[in-house]
Backbone as a ProteinNet text record, in pm:
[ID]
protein_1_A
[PRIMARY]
XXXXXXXXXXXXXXXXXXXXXXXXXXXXXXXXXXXXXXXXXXXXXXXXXXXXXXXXXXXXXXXXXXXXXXXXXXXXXXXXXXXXXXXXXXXXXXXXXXXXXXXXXXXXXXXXXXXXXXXXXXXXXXXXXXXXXXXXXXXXXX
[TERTIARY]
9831.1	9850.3	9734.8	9701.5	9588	9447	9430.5	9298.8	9277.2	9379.2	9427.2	9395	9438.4	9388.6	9251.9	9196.9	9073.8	8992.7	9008.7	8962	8960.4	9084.3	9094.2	8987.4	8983.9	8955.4	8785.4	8720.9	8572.1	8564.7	8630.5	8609.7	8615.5	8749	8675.1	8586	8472.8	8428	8272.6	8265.3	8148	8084.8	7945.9	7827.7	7792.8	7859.8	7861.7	7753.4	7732.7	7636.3	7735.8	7903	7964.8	7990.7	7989.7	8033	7998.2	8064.7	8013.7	7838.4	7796.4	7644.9	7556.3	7568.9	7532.1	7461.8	7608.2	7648.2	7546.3	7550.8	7416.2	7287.4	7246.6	7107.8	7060.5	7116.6	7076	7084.6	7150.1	7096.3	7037.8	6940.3	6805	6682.6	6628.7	6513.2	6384.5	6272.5	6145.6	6161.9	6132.3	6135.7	6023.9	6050.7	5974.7	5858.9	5775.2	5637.1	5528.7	5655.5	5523.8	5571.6	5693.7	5627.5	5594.8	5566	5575.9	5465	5356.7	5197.9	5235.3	5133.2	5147.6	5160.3	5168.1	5189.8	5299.1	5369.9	5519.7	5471.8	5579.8	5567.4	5727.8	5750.8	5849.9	5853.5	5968	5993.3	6066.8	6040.6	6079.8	6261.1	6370.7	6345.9	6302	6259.3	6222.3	6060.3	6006.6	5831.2	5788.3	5653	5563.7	5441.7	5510.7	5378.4	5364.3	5246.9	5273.5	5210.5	5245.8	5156.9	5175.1	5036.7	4968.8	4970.5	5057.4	5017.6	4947.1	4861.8	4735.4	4758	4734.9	4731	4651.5	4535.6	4507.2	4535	4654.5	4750.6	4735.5	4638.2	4588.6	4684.1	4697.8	4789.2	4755.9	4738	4704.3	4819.9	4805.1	4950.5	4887.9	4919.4	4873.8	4953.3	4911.7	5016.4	5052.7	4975.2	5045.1	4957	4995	4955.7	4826.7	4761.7	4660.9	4565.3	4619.9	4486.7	4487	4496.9	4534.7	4377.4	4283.7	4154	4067.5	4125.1	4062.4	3984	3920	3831.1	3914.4	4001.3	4118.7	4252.9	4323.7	4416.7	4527.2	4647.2	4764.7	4751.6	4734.6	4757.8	4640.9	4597.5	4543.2	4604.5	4634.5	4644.9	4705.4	4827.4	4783.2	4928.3	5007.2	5165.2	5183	5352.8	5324.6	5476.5	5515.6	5658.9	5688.8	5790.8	5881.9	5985.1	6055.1	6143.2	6170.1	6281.9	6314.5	6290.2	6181.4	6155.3	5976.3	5930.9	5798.4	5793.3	5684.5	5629.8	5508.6	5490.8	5362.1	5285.9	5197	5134.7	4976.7	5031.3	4864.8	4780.1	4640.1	4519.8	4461.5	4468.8	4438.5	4482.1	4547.7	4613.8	4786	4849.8	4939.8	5081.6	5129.5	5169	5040.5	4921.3	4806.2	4798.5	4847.4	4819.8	5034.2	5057.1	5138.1	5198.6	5322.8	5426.5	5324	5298.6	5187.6	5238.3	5336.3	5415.5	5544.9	5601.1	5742	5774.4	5956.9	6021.2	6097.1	6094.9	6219.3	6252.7	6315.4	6455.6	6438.3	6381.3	6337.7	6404.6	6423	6489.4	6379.2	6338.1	6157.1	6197.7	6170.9	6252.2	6070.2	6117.7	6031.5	6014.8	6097.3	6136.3	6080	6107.8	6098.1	6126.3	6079	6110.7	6256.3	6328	6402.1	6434.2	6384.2	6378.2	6475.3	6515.3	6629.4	6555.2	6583.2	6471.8	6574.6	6441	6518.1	6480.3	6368	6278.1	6157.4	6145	6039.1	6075	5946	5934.9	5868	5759.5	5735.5	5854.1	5862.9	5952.4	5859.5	5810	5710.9	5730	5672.5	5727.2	5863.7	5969.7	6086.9	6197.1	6130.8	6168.5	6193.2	6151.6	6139.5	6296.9	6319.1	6452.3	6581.4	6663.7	6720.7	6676	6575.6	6484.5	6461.2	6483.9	6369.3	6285.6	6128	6024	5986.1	5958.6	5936.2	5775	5782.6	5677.8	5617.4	5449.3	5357.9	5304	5341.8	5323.6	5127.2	5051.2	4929.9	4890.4	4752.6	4770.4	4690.3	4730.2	4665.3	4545.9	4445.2	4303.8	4340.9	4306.9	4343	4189.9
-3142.4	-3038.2	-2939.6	-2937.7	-2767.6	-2821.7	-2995.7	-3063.2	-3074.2	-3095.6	-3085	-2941.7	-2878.6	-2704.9	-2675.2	-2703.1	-2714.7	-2738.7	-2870.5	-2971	-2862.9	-2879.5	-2793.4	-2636.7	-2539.9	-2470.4	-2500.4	-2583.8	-2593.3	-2663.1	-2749.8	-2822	-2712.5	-2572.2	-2501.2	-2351.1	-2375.1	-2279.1	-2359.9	-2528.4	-2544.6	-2476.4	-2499.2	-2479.2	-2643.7	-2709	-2766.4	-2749.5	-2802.8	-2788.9	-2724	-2676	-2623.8	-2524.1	-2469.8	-2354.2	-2256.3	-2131.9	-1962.5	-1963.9	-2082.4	-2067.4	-2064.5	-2143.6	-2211.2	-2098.1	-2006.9	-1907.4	-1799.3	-1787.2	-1675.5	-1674.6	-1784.7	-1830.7	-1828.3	-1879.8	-1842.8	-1728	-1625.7	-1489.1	-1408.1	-1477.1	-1396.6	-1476.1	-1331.6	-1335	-1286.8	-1318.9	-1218.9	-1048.7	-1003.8	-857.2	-859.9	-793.4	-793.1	-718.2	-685.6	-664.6	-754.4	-871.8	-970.2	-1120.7	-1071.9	-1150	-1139.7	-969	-952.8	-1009.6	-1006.2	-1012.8	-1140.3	-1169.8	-1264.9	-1186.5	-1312.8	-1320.4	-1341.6	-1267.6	-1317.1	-1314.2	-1324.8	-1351.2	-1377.6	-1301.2	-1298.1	-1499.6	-1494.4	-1648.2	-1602.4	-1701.2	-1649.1	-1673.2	-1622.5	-1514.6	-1379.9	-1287.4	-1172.5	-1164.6	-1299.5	-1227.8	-1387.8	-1322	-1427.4	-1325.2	-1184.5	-1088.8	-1173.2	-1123.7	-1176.8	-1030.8	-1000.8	-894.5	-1022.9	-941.7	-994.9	-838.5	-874.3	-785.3	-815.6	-734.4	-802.9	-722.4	-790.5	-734.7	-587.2	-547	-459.9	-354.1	-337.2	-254.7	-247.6	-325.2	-316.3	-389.2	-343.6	-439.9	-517.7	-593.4	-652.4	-678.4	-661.5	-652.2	-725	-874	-942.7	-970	-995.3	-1068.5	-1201.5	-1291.7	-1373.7	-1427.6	-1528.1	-1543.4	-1636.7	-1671.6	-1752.7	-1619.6	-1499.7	-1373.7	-1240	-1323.7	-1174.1	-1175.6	-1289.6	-1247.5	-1220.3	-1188.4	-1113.7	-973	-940.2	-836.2	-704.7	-739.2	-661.6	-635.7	-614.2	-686.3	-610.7	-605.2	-486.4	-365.2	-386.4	-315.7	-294.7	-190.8	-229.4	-102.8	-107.8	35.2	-4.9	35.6	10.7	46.9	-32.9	-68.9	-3	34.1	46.9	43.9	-36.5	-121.3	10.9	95.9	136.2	71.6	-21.5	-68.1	-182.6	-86	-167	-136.4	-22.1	53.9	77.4	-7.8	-31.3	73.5	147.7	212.8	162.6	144.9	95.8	241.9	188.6	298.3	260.4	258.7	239.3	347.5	267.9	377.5	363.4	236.7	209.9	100	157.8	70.5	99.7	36	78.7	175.2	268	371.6	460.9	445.2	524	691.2	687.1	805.5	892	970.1	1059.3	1000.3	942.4	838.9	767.6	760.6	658.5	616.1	682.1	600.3	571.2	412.7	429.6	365.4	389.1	369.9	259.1	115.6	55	13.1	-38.4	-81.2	-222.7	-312.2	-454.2	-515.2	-664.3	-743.3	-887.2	-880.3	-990.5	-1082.7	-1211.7	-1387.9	-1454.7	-1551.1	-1670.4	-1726.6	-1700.5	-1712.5	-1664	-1549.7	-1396.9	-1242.9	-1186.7	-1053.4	-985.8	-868.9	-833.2	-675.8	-632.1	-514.2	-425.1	-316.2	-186.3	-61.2	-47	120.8	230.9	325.6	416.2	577.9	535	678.3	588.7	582.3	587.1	647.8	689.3	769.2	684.4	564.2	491.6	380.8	381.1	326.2	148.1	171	24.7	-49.8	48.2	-46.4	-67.5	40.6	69.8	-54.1	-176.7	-250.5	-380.3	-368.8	-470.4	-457.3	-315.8	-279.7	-416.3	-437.1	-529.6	-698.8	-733.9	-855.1	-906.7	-1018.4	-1120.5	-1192.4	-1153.9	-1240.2	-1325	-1440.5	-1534.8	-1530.4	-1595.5	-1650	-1769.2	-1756.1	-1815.6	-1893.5	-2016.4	-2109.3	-2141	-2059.6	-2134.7	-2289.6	-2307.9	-2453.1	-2493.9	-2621	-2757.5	-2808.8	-2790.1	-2847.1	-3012.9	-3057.2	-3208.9	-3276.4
3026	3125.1	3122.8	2995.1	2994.2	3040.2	3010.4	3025.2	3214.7	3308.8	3461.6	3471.4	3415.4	3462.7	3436.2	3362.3	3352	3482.5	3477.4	3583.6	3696.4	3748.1	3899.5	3878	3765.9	3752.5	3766.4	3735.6	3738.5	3861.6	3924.4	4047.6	4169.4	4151.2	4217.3	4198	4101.7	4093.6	4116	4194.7	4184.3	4278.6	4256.3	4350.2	4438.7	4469.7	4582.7	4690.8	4824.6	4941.1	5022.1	5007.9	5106.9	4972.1	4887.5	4819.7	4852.5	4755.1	4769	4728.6	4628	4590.8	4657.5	4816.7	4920.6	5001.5	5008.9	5139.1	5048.2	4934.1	4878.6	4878.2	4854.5	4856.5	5038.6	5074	5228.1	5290.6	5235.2	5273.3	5190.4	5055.1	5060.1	5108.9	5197.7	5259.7	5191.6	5227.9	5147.6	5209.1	5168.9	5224.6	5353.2	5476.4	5600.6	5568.3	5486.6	5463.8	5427.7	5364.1	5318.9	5453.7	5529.4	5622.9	5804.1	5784.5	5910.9	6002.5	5893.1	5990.1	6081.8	6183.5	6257.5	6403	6496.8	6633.1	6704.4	6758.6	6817.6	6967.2	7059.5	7137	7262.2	7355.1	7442.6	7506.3	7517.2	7594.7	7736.2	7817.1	7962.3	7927.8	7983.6	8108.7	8078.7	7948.8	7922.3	7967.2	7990.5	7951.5	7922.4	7881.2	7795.8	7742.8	7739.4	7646.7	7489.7	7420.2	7385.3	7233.5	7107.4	7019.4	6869.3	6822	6723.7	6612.7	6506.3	6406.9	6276.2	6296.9	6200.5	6055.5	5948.2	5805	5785.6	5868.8	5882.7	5899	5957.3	6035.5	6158.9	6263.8	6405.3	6403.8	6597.4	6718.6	6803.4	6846.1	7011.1	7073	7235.5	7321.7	7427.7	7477.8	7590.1	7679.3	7745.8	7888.2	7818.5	7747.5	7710.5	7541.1	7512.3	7343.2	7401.4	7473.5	7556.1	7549.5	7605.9	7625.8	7523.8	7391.2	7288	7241.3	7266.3	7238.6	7312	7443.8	7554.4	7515.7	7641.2	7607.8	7649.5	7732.8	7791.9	7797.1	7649.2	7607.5	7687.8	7695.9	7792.5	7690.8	7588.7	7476	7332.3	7265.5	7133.5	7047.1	6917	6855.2	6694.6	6646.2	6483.8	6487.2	6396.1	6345.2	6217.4	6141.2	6000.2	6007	5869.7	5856.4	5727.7	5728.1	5578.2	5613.3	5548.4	5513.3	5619.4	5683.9	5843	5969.8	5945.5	6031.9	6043.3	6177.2	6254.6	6356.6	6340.2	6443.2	6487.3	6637	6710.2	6761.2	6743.2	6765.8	6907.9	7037.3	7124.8	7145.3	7128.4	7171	7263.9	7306.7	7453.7	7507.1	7618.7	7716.9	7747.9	7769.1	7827.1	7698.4	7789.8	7694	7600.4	7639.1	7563	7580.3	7729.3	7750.4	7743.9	7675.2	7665.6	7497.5	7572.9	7458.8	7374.7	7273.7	7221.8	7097.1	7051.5	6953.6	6975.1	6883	6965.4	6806.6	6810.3	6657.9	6652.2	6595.8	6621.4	6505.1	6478.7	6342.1	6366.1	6311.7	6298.5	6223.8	6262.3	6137.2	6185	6053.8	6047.3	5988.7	6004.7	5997	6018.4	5949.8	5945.4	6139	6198.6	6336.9	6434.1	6381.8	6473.9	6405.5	6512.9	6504.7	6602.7	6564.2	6603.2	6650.4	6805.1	6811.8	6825.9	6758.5	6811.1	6854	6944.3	6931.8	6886.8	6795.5	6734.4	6805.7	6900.8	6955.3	7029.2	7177.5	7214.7	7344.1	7431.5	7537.8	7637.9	7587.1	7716.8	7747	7873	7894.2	7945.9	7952.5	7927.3	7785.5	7682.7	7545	7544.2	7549.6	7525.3	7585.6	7678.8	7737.9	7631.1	7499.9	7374.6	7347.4	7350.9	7256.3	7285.7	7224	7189	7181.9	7244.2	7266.1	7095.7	7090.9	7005.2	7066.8	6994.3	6999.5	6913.7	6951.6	6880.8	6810.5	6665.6	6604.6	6654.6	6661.3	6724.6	6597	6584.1	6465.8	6543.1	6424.1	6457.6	6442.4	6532.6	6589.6	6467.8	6433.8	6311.9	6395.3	6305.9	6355.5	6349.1	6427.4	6449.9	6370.4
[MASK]
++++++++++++++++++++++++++++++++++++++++++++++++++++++++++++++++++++++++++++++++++++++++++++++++++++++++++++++++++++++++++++++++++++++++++++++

């Protein structure tokens, strides 16, 4: 009888592919600083803008991920992540002149990015708020 109690007792406390061990490991993430850098990018029906955040702390903001190395981008200016919270910051181009910084509450994935706004005034950027943009998997030299 005590050797059956056993049994049941470790059978359910395994770590299994459907267990509680399963359901933990898949919700840790790296922390969104070491993987925010990169290029996301709107999918239609929202868009096809497309921003590039560079390790530097610079931005680029394009019409699409085809013209972020344009000479004329929609957008250029400089980002900075505490925690869960990204502020953009443009110096030239759209939102440059008044509103030039805006606040949102991010949640950063291997995927994508995830916008909330917490404070902005252009209502041009402010159009991200609830949207995910997708990650722009760079292209394999063939």
């Amino acid at each position: 009888m005590f050797a059956s109690a056993v049994i049941v007792v470790l059978a359910a406390c395994g770590s299994g592919s459907g267990g509680s061990g399963a359901t933990h490991a898949a919700a840790i993430r790296p922390p969104a600083e070491d993987i925010i850098f990169g290029t996301y990018e709107r999918r239609p029906p929202q868009g096809t803008t497309a921003l590039k955040l560079q390790r530097d702390g610079s931005l680029i903001l394009a019409k699409d991920k085809g013209k972020l190395d344009d000479e004329k981008p929609l957008a250029t200016g400089s980002w900075k992540l505490e925690k869960d919270t990204l502020t953009l910051v443009y110096s030239l181009g759209e939102c440059a002149d008044g509103a030039r910084s805006g606040t949102y509450k991010v949640s950063v994935s291997k995927i994508g990015i995830h916008f909330a706004k917490l404070e902005d005034e252009c209502a041009v950027r402010a159009k991200i708020d609830g949207e995910t943009w997708w990650r722009v998997r760079p292209k394999v030299n063939e």
